[in-house]
N, C-alpha and C positions, 0 to 999 in steps of 0.2 A: 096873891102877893102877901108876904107875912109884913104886918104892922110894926116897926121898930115900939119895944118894952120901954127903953132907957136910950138918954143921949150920951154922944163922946165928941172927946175932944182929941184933935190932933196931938194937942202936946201931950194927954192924960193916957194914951191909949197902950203905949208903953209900959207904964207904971202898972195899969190897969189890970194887964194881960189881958187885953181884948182882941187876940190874936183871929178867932173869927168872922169879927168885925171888921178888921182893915182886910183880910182874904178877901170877904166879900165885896169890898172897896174898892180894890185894883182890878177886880174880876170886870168888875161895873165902868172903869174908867175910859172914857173918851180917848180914844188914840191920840187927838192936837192935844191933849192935858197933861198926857203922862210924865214926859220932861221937865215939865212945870211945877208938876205937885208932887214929884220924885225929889226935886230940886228947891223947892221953895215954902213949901208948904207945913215941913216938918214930917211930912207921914215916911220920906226916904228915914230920913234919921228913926223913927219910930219903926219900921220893919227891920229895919239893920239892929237895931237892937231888941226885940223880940228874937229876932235868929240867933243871936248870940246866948239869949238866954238858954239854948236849946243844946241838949248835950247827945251823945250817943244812950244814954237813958233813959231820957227825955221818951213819956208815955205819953201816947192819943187817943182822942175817943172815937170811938166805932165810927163818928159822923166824918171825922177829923182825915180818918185812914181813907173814907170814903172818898171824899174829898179830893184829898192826893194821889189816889189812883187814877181817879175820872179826868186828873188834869195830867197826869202819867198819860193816859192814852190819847186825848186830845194834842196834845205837844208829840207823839208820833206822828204830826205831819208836817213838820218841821219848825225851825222858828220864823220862817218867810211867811206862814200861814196864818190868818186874820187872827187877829186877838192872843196872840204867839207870849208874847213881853207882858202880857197882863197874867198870861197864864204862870208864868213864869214867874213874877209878885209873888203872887196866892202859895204858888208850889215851894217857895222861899221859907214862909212862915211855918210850913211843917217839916222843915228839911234840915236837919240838925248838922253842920262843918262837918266836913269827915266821912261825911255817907250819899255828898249829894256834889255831882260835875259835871258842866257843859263841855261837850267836844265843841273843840276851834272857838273859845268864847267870842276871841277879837273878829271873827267875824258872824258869828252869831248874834250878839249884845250889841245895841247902840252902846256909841262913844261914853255918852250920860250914865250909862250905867254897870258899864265894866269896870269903873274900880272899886265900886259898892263890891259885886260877885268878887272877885279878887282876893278883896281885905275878908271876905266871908268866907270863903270855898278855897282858898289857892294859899291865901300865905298862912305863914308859920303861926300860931296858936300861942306862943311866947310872948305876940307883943300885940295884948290884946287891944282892942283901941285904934290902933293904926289906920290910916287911912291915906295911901297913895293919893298923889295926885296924879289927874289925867295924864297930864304929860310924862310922869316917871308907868303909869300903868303901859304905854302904848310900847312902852320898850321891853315889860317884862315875858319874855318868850314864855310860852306854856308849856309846862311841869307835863310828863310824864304823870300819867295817874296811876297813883298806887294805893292798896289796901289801906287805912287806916294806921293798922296796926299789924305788924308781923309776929308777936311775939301771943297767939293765940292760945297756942297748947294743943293736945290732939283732940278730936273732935268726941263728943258724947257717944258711946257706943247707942245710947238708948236714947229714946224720943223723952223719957220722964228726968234723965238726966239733962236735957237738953233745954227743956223747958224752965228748967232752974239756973240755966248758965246762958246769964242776960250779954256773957261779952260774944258767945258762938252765936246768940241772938241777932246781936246787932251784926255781926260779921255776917252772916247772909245778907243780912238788908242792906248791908253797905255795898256786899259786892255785886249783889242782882242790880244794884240800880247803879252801881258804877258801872257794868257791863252793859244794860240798856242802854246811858248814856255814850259810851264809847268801844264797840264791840271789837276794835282794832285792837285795844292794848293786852299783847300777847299776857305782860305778869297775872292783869286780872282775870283773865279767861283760865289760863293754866289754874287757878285757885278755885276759882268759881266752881271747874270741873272737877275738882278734890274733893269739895264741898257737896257737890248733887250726889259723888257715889256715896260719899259719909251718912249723909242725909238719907239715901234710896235703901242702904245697909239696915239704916235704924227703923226706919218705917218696916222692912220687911221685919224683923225681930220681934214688932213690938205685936204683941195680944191683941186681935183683933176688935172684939169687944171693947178697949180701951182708947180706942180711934178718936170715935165721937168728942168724947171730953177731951182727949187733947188737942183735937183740933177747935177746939171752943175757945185756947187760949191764946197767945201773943204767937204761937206758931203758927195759928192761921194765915196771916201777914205777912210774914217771911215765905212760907210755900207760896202764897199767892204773887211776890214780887222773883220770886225764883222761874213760878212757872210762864210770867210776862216777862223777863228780860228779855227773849229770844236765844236762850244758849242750846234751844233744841236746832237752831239751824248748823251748828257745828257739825262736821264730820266725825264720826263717834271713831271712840278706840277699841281695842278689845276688850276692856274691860267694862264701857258704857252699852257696847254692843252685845256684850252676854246678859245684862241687867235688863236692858227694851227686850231680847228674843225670850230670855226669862217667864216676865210680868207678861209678854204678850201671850202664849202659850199657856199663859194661867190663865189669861181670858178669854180662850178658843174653847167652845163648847163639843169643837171636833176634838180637841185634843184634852178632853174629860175636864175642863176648866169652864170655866164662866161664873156670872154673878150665883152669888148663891151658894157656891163651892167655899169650901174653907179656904181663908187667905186671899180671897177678888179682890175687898177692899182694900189690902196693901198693895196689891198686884196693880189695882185698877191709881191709887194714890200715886204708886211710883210712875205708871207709864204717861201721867199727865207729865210730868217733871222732863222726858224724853220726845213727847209728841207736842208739833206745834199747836197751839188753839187753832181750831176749824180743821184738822185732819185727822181726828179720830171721833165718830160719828157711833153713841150708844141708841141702838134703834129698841124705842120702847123704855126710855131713860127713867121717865116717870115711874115707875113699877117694878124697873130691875134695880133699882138704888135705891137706899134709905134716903129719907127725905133731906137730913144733913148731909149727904154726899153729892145727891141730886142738886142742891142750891150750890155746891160746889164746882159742880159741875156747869150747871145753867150758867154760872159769871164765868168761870174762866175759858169754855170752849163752846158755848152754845150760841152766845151772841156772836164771835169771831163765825159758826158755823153758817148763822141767818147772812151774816151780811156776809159772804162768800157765794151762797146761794140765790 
């Protein structure tokens, strides 16, 4: 157990940016306490305002991404599942308006805590501050969830142009994880799918050699919440279906492809994007991958493989 360095205060903790610190607070919290110290305590008012703090620009640190992932897949078992609303705290404090939505909140959310999520995630950005009361909350029928923002522009033909254009940045992470939360909502699927072949174009173009370092940067992130939304379980189109039979065929050693061959790594990069974790199995992973691709590999389809098997 790590020894607390310094103390905080509930009221201080806002001001502070000790965004860490309350995460790991709600993580820790008693199920009979949450209403109480959501409600009474100050700490509701002090994560509601550290979220706000947070914008679509709003940058993490490796420990922070960590974090939000590990509670990204823990909340894949529902929110009827132990520790569900505490995970959901934590996942708050790194989740900037606009990139982060509960399907069906009103029944998702205790009463206590849906018009917090609301005034954060659902209403209008104009009237900052606001704060529903329960009773006007239980009337407001839930939004359609849509992009962010519409007015993106066309997408970087190239992975180095892309990595400079923080709004198509955030536009993946907003839709991978609008789609993980609600994979029903026809707009954001149709977009999402614009987006993976935009995406699968530019990985293919880009200089193989130049992978590594870009994948070292804020792109890592975004492939990695692209390749856990679930939009490989979609029914592909012609155009998603020539890209998987593509990259696959690059990686058939029958069909003069595989690791090692010029172009695997883009080959082998895009067909995660298409194949769901635990269904594509590299035997010998260790020694046919670069070590950076191998630990890419290891998190996104090696653990889904183990516990499959």
């Amino acid at each position: 157990m790590e020894l607390p360095s310094q103390s905080w205060s509930a009221a201080e903790c806002s001001s502070l940016g000790q965004r860490d610190l309350l995460a790991r607070f709600w993580l820790a919290c008693p199920d009979d306490l949450l209403e109480s110290l959501w409600n009474t305590s100050g700490l509701g008012q002090s994560t509601c305002a550290l979220v706000k703090q947070l914008t679509p620009d709003s940058k993490f640190s490796s420990d922070q991404v960590a974090l939000r992932d590990a509670i990204g897949n823990q909340l894949q078992a529902g929110f009827k599942s132990p520790g569900a609303i505490q995970l959901c705290l934590a996942n708050w404090l790194f989740s900037p308006p606009g990139l982060m939505r509960i399907a069906s909140p009103e029944e998702n959310l205790p009463t206590w805590l849906l018009p917090a999520y609301l005034d954060l995630y659902e209403q209008s950005q104009s009237q900052p501050g606001s704060q529903p009361s329960q009773s006007t909350a239980k009337q407001i029928v839930q939004p359609a969830v849509t992009p962010p923002d519409l007015n993106f522009g066309p997408f970087p033909a190239t992975l180095q142009s892309l990595i400079g254009d923080r709004v198509q940045l955030n536009r993946m992470l907003g839709l991978s994880n609008l789609y993980y939360i609600d994979p029903e909502d026809q707009e954001i699927l149709l977009e999402l799918r614009d987006v993976r072949i935009a995406f699968a174009k530019a990985i293919q173009n880009c200089p193989e050699d130049q992978l590594e370092q870009l994948w070292s940067t804020e792109l890592r992130d975004r492939y990695a919440a692209m390749v856990r939304s679930g939009l490989q379980n979609q029914s592909l189109n012609a155009v998603e279906t020539e890209i998987k039979q593509s990259v696959t065929t690059k990686l058939q050693p029958s069909q003069d492809g595989g690791f090692g061959t010029p172009g695997a790594t883009n080959a082998f990069l895009i067909a995660m994007l298409f194949y769901l974790p635990g269904t594509m199995q590299v035997e010998g992973a260790e020694t046919k991958l670069s070590p950076w691709l191998f630990n890419l590999y290891q998190e996104l389809f090696a653990q889904a493989l183990n516990q499959a098997s």
